[in-house]
VOGU-3710 file (C-alpha; in Angstrom, 3 decimals, decimal comma):
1> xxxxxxxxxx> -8,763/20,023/16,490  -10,650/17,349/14,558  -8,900/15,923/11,032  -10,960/17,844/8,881  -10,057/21,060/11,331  -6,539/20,682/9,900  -5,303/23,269/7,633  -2,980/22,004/5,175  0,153/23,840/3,875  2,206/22,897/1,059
11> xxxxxxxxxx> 5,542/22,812/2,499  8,086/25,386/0,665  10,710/22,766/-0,287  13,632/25,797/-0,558  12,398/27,102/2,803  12,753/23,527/4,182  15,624/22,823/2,419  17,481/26,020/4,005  16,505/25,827/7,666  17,247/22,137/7,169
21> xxxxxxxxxx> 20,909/23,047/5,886  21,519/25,281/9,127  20,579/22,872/11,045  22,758/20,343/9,815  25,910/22,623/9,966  24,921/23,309/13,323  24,694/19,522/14,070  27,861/18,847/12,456  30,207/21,946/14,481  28,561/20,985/17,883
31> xxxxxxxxxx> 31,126/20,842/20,524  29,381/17,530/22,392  27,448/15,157/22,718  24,147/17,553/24,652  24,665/20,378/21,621  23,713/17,677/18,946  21,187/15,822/20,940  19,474/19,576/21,001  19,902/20,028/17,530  18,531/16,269/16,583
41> xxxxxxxxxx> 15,623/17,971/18,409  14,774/20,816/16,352  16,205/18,733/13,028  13,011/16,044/14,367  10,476/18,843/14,667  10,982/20,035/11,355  10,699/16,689/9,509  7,828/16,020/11,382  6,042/18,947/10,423  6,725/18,505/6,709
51> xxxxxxxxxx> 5,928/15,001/7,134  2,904/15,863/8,737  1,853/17,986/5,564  2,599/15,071/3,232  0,461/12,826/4,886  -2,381/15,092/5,399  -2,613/15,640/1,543  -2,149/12,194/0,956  -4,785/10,827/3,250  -7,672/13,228/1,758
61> xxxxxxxxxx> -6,580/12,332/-1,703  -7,087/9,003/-0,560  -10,813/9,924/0,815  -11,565/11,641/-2,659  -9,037/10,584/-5,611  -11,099/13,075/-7,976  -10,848/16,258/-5,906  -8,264/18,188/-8,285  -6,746/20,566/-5,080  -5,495/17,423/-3,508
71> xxxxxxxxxx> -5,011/15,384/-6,647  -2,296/18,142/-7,132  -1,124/17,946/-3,876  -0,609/14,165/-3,851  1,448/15,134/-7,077  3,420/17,933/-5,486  4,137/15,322/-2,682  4,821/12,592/-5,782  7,599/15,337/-6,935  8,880/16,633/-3,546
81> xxxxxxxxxx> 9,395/13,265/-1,302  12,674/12,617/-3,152  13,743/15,693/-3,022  12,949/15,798/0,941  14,577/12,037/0,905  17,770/14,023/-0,235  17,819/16,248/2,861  17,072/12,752/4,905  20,145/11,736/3,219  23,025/14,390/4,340
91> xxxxxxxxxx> 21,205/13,894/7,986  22,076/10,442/8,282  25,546/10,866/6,834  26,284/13,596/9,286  24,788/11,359/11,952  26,920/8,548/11,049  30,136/11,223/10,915  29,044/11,753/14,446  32,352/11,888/16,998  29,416/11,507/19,867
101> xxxxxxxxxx> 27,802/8,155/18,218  28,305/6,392/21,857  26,561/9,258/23,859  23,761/9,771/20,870  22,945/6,077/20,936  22,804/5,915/24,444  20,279/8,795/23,852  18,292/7,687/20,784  19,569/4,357/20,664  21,103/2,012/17,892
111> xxxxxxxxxx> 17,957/1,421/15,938  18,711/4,888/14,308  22,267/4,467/13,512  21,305/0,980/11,818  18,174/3,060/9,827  20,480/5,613/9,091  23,446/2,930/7,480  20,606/1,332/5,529  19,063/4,249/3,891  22,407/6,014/2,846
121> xxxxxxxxxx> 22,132/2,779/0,852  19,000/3,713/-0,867  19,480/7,173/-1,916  21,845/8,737/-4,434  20,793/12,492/-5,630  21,531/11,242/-9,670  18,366/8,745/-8,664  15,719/11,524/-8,291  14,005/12,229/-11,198  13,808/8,175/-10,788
131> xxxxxxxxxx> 12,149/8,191/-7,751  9,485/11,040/-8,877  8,680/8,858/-11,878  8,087/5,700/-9,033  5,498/8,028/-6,939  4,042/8,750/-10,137  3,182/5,176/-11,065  2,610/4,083/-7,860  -0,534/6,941/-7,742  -1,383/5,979/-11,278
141> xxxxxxxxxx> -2,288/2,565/-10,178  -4,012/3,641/-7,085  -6,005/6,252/-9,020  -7,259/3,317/-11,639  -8,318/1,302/-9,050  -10,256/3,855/-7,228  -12,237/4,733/-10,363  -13,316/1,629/-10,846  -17,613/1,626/-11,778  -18,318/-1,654/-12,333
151> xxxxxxxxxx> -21,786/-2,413/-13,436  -23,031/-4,821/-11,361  -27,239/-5,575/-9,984  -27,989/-2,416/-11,767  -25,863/-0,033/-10,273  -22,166/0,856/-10,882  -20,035/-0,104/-8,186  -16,409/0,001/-7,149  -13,851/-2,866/-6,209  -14,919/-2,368/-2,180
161> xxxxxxxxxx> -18,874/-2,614/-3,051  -18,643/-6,168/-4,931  -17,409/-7,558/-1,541  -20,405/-8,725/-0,483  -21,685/-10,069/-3,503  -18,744/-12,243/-3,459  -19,753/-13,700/0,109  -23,708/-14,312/-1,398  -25,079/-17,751/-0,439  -26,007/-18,168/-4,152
171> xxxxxxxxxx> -23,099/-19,744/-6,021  -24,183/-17,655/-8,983  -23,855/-14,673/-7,691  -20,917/-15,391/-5,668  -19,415/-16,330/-9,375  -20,374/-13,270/-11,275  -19,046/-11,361/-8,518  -15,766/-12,925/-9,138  -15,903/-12,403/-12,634  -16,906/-9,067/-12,741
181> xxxxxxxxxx> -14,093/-7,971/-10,468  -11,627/-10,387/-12,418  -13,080/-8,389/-15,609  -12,233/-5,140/-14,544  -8,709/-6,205/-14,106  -8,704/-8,329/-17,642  -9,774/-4,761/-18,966  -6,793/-2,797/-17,603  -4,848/-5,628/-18,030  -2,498/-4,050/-20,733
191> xxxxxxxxxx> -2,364/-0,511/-18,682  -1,639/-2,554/-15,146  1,277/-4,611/-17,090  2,284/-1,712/-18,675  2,707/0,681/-15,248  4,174/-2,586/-13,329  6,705/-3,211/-16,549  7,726/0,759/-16,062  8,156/0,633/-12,124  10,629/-2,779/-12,724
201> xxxxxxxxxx> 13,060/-0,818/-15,107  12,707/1,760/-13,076  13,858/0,216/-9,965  16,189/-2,158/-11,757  18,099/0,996/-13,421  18,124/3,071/-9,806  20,093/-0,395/-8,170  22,162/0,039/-10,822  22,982/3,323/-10,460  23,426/3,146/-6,674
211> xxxxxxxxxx> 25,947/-0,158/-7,889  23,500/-3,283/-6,977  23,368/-6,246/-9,294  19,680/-6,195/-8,816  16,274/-4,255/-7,111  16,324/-7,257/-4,546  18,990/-6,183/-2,143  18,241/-2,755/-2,545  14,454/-3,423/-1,838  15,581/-4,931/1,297
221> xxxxxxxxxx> 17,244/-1,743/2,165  14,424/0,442/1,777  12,567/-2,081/4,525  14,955/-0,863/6,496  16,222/-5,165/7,029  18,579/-5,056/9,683  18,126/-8,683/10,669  17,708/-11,032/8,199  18,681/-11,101/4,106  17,339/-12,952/1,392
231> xxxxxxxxxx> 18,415/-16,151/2,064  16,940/-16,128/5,554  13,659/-14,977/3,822  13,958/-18,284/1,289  14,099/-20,397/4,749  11,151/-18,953/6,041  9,214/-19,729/2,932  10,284/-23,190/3,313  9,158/-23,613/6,653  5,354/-22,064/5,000
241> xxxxxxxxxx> 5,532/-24,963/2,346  6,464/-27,333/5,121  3,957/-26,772/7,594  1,281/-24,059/6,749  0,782/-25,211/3,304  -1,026/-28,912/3,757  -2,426/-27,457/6,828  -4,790/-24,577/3,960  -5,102/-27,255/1,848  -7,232/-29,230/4,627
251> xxxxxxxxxx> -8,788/-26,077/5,402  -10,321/-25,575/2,456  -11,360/-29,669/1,919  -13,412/-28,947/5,061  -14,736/-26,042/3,841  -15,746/-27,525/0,286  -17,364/-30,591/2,044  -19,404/-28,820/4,729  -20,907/-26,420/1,927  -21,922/-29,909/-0,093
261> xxxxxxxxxx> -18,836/-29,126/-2,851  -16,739/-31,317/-4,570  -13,870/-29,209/-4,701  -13,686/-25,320/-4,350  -13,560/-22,612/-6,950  -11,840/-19,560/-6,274  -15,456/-17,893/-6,307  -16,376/-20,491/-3,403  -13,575/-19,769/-1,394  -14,867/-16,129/0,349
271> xxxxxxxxxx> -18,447/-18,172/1,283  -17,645/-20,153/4,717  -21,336/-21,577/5,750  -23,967/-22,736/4,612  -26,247/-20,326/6,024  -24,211/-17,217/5,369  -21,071/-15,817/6,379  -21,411/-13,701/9,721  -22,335/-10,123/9,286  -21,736/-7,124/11,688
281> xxxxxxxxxx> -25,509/-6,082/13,134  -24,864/-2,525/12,427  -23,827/0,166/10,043  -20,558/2,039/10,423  -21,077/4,293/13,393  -22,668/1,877/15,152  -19,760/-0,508/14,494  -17,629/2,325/16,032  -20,329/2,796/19,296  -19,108/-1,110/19,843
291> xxxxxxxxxx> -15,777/-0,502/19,054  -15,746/2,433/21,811  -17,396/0,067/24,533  -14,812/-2,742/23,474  -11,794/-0,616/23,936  -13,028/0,482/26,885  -13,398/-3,022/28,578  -9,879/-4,432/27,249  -7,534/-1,645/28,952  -7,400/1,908/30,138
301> xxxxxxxxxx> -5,132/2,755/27,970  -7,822/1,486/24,577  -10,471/2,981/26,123  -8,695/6,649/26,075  -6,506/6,059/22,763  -10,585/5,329/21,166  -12,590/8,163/22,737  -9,572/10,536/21,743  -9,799/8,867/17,984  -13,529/9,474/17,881
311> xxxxxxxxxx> -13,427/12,647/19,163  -10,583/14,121/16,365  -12,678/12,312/13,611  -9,808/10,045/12,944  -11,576/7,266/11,305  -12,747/7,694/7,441  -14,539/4,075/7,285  -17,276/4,085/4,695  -16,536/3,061/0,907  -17,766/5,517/-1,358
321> xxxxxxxxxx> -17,015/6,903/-4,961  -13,700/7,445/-6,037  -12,246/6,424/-2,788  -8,915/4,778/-2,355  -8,960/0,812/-2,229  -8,064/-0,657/1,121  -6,931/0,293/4,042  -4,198/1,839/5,905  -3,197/3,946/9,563  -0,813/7,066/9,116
331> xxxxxxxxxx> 0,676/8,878/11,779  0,827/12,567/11,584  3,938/13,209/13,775  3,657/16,968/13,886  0,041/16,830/15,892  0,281/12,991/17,204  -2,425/11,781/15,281  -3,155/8,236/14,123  -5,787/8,162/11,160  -7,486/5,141/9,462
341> xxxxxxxxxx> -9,065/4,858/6,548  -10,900/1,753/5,438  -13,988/0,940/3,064  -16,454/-0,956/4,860  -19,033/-3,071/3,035  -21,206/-5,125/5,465  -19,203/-7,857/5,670  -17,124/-9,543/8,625  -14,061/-7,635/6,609  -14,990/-4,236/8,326
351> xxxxxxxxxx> -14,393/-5,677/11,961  -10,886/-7,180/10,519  -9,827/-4,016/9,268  -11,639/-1,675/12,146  -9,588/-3,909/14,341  -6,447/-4,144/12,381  -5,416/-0,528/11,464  -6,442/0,011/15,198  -3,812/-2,135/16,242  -1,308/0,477/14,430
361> xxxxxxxxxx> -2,737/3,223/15,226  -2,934/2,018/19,444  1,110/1,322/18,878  1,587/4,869/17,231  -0,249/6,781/20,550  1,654/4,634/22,723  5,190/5,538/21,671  3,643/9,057/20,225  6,137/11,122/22,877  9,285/9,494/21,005
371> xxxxxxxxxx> 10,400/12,577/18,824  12,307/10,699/16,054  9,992/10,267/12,885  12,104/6,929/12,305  10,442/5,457/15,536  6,498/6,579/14,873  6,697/3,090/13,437  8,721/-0,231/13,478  10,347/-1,678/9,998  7,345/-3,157/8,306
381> xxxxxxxxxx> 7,654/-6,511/9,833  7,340/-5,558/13,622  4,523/-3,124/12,933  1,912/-5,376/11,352  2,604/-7,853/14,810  0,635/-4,524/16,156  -2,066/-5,123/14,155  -2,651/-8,805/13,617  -2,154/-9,789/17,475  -5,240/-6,684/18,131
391> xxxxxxxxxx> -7,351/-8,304/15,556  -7,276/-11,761/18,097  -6,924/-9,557/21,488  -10,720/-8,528/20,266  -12,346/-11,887/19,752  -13,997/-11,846/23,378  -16,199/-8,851/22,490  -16,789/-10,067/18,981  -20,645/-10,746/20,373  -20,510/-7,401/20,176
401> xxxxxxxxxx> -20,661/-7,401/16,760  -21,806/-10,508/14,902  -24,319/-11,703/18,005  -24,900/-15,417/17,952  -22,885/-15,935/14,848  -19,801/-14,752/16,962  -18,587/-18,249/16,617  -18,866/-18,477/13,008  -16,739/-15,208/13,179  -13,428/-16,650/15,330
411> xxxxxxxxxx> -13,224/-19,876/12,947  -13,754/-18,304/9,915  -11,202/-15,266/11,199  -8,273/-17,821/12,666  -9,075/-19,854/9,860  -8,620/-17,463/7,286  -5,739/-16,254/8,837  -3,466/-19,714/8,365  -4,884/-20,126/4,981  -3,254/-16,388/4,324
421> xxxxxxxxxx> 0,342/-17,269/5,507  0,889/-19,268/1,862  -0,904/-16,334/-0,216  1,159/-13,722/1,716  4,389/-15,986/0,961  3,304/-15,993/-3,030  3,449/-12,733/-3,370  7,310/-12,751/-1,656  8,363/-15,167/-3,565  6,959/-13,551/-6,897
431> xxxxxxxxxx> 9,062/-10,712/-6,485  12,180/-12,240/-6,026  11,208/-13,374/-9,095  10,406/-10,226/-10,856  13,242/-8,270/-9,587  15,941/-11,271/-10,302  14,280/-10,858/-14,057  14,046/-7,529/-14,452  13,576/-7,664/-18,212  10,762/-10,385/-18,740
441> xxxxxxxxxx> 7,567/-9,399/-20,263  3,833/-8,597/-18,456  3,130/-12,048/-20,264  5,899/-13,788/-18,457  5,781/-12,473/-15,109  2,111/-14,027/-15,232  3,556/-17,069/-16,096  5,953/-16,987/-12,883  2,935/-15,554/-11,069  0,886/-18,968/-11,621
451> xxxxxxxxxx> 3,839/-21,316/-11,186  4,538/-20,112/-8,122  0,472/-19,338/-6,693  0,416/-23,871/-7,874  3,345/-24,476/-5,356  1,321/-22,949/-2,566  -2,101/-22,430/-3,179  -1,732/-26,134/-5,267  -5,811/-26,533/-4,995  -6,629/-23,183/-6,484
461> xxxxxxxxxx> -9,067/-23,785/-9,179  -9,918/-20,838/-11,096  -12,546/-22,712/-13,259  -13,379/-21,017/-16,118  -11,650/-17,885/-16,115  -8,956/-18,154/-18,543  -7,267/-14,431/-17,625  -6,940/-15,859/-14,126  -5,622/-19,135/-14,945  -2,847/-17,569/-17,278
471> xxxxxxxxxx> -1,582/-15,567/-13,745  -4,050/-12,537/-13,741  -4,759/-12,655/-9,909  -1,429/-10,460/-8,648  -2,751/-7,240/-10,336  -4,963/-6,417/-7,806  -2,343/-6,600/-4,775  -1,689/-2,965/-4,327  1,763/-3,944/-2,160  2,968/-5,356/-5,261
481> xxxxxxxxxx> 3,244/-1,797/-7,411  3,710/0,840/-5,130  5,280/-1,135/-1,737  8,032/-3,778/-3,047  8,768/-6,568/-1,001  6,802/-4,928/1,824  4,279/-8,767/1,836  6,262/-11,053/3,936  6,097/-8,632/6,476  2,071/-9,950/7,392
491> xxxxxxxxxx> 3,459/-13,694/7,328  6,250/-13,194/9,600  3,707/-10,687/12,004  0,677/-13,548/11,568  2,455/-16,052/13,183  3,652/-13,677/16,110  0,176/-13,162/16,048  -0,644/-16,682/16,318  1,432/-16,473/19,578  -0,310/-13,862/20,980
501> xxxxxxxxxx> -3,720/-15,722/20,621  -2,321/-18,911/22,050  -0,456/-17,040/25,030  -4,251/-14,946/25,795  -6,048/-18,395/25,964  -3,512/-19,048/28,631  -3,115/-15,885/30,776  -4,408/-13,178/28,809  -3,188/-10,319/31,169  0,180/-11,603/30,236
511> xxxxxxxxxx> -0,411/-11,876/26,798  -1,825/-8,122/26,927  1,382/-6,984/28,658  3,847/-8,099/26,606  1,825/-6,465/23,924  1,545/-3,210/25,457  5,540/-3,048/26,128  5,485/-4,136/22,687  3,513/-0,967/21,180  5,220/1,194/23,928
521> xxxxxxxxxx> 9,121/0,573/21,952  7,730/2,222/18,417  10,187/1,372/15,945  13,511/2,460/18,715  14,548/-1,529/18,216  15,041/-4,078/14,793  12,533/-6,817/14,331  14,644/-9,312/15,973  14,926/-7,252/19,158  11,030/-6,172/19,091
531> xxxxxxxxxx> 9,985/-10,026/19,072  12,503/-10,733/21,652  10,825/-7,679/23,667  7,141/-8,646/23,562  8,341/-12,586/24,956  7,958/-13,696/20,993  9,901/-16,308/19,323  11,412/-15,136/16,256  9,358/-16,617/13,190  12,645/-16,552/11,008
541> xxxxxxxxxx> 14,314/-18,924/13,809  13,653/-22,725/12,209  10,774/-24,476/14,063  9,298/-21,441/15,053  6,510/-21,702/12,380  5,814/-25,924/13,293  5,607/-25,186/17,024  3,309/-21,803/16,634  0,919/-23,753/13,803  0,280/-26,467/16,511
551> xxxxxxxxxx> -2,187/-25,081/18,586  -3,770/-23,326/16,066  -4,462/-26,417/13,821  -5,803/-28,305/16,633  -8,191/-26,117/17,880  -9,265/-25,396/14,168  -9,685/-29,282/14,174  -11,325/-29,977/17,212  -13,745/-27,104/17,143  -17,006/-28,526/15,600
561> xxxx> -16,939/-26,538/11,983  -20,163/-23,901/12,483  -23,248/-25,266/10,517  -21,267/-28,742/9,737
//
């Protein structure tokens, strides 16, 4: 059946929470190793199905944050995820009671035994009504965002429809772009602090509860961080200072001086050439036709994971009113569908993300026959490598789309892409900060936020705007409020990214294998292990980040800059 073909079913929580309970006692007075590896099955099939249902009502909430049926739904699911968390919670502590832990990870392997250890970490049932009161916020934010109606050219728009205005050759209307979308945020400003300022306590008092000092290491948990701690995270930053850091910084020189600028503001910084950033040729669903004859050309295996995604209608890619911001690929376990939802706007951002969440969703139909919900995806860090390495694996069909300014699209892309690794690092960095001050006001956390944007993004000139000079730019980083510390994540994938694009423009079969066995393991392995897997070295390791910035800087500096 197509998406919409789906017929959605609140899941009956005390029906759940009953079959799940006989399950478990089943699990638990199995007589070997084959009894609970049959019972792990049927425990799998119905989380996935209840997952399933979650997602579904999340996803077309998403598509349409004012229809009430699904506004309630994404509510119900707001009230109900802890509650299904709790059931998560006596599975993994009977799976880590397990006298058969040698034969099950032999089966399932240890990736689920370290999940499991982790997330008995996270959950307490005195921290529920907690956790409700987090979904809650988190959707508040979303839903302010998505009713956005800015007025802007005589029309009211939303946050995805002043894209392009931002990318305009005119300098004036690139800079009331800006403002208007910095406005919006100046406006909410005091609502924005105040749901941020309520999901801190929140999380600081549920660490507390569950006996941390702080939200950090609990935070860490919850990304399910099997390999690496905070102060492994702290060298990693370093290494972005060291090396990625000057490297944007010249990136942005070049760019100022080949558009005829003395310096760039942060309204100059989306506008790459001087005549015109490149543009796909072709409105959504002609985007897709190309994205169909792409896939088809790169593998088998792309060709059939895109005709089966057009045929189920598993794209939602047009921005429209009262849509959710962004974009995103979820995995409906229960009928092994990928979806992704984006907002395109005519710009060269629709091919990023069209590319992007199909990296994802490619992984998810490639390891869709492992059972275990914990493996649909890897931990955060692993799954965006999915995604960022598909985004270059595409640049020899990105004719395709942009024509003869196909160029102008790879520079501007692999550009854009280093000159992201300090942003993505900022945002890190800033919430070690919040969560190691859990009681400083909106005011101050602003504060911290420009400190630490001037350490690296030191060139960022905000000009005029006084909100965003006084640390207003973080509000609109949707990771920040509802996903914490899930941001280092796209550094540490970008530069196994990098890797990928500099292993293709050697032997680009290679390149595509190692990324298929990649997609292939799910999440059944830790970060460390994934990148070991796919012929990766580990960005975390020092000198990983020096060696992998190499060949990207010099063929960003020996490639005549488009237009120059």
């Amino acid at each position: 059946m197509k998406f919409s073909e789906i017929v959605y079913q609140r899941p009956d929580m005390d029906s759940l929470r009953s079959g799940f309970n006989v399950l478990l006692g089943d699990f638990e007075s199995a007589r070997n190793a084959q009894s609970q590896c049959r019972v792990l099955e049927e425990i799998n099939t119905l989380r996935n199905e209840c997952g399933s249902m979650f997602y579904v009502a999340m996803i077309r909430h998403t598509m349409n944050t004012a229809d009430e049926f699904y506004e309630k739904e994404n509510d119900f699911a707001d009230e109900s995820k802890p509650l299904f968390e709790a059931l998560q919670h006596d599975f993994y502590a009977a799976l880590m009671r397990s006298p058969y832990r040698g034969e099950l990870e032999s089966r399932w392997g240890k990736q689920l035994f370290r999940i499991a250890e982790l997330q008995l970490k996270t959950f307490s049932p005195e921290v529920i009504p907690q956790l409700q009161e987090e979904n809650r916020l988190a959707s508040r934010y979303e839903k302010l965002k998505a009713g956005a109606a800015i007025p802007f050219e005589g029309e009211e728009r939303n946050l995805n429809q002043l894209g392009p205005f931002c990318e305009a050759p005119e300098r004036n209307m690139r800079k009331r772009a800006a403002e208007a979308i910095a406005g919006f945020y100046q406006a909410n400003h005091e609502e924005l602090g105040a749901i941020y300022h309520s999901l801190v306590q929140l999380r600081h008092g549920i660490a507390r509860k569950l006996a941390y000092k702080t939200f950090t290491p609990l935070g860490y948990a919850r990304m399910m961080r099997s390999d690496y701690g905070e102060k492994e995270a702290a060298a990693y930053r370093r290494q972005i200072l060291t090396h990625a850091v000057p490297l944007a910084v010249r990136l942005r020189g070049r760019q100022a001086a080949v558009l005829g600028l003395k310096a760039l503001s942060y309204y100059d910084e989306p506008f790459k050439f001087p005549s015109g950033n490149p543009t796909p040729k072709g409105l959504p669903q002609w985007i897709v036709e190309q994205g169909m004859q792409m896939y088809r050309e790169l593998s088998a295996q792309t060709g059939e994971f895109f005709q089966f995604m057009s045929d189920k209608a598993l794209l939602d890619l047009e921005t429209r009113k009262n849509k959710a911001c962004g974009g995103y690929c979820e995995y409906l376990p229960a009928f092994q569908y990928p979806f992704i939802f984006a907002n395109f706007n005519g710009t060269s951002a629709d091919i990023d993300v069209l590319t992007h969440e199909v990296g994802h969703a490619f992984q998810t139909w490639m390891s869709r026959n492992m059972t275990l919900p914990e493996y649909s995806f890897p931990t955060s860090d692993a799954a965006e490598i999915h995604s960022m390495s598909m985004e270059f694996f595409a640049w020899p069909w990105m004719e395709l789309f942009f024509g003869e300014e196909a160029d102008k699209y790879r520079f501007a892309h692999l550009s854009d892409s280093l000159k992201f690794l300090p942003y993505g690092i900022s945002v890190d960095e800033f919430q070690h900060w919040v969560y190691e001050n859990p009681h400083a006001s909106p005011l101050e956390r602003d504060a911290a936020w420009r400190r630490i944007e001037n350490i690296y993004i030191p060139d960022r000139n905000y000009a005029d705007s006084t909100f965003l000079e006084s640390g207003g730019w973080w509000y609109r980083q949707g990771h920040i409020f509802a996903s914490p510390f899930y941001y280092i994540d796209y550094t540490l994938a970008q530069v196994c990214a990098f890797e990928f694009w500099h292993k293709a423009s050697l032997n680009r079969q290679s390149a595509w294998n190692d990324y298929s066995t990649l997609c292939a393991a799910g999440g059944s392995r830790s970060f460390s292990e994934l990148v070991h897997l796919a012929n990766l070295h580990n960005p975390l390791s020092e000198g990983t980040v020096e060696s992998t910035l190499a060949p990207i800087a010099a063929w960003l500096e020996e490639t005549p800059y488009p237009d120059a």
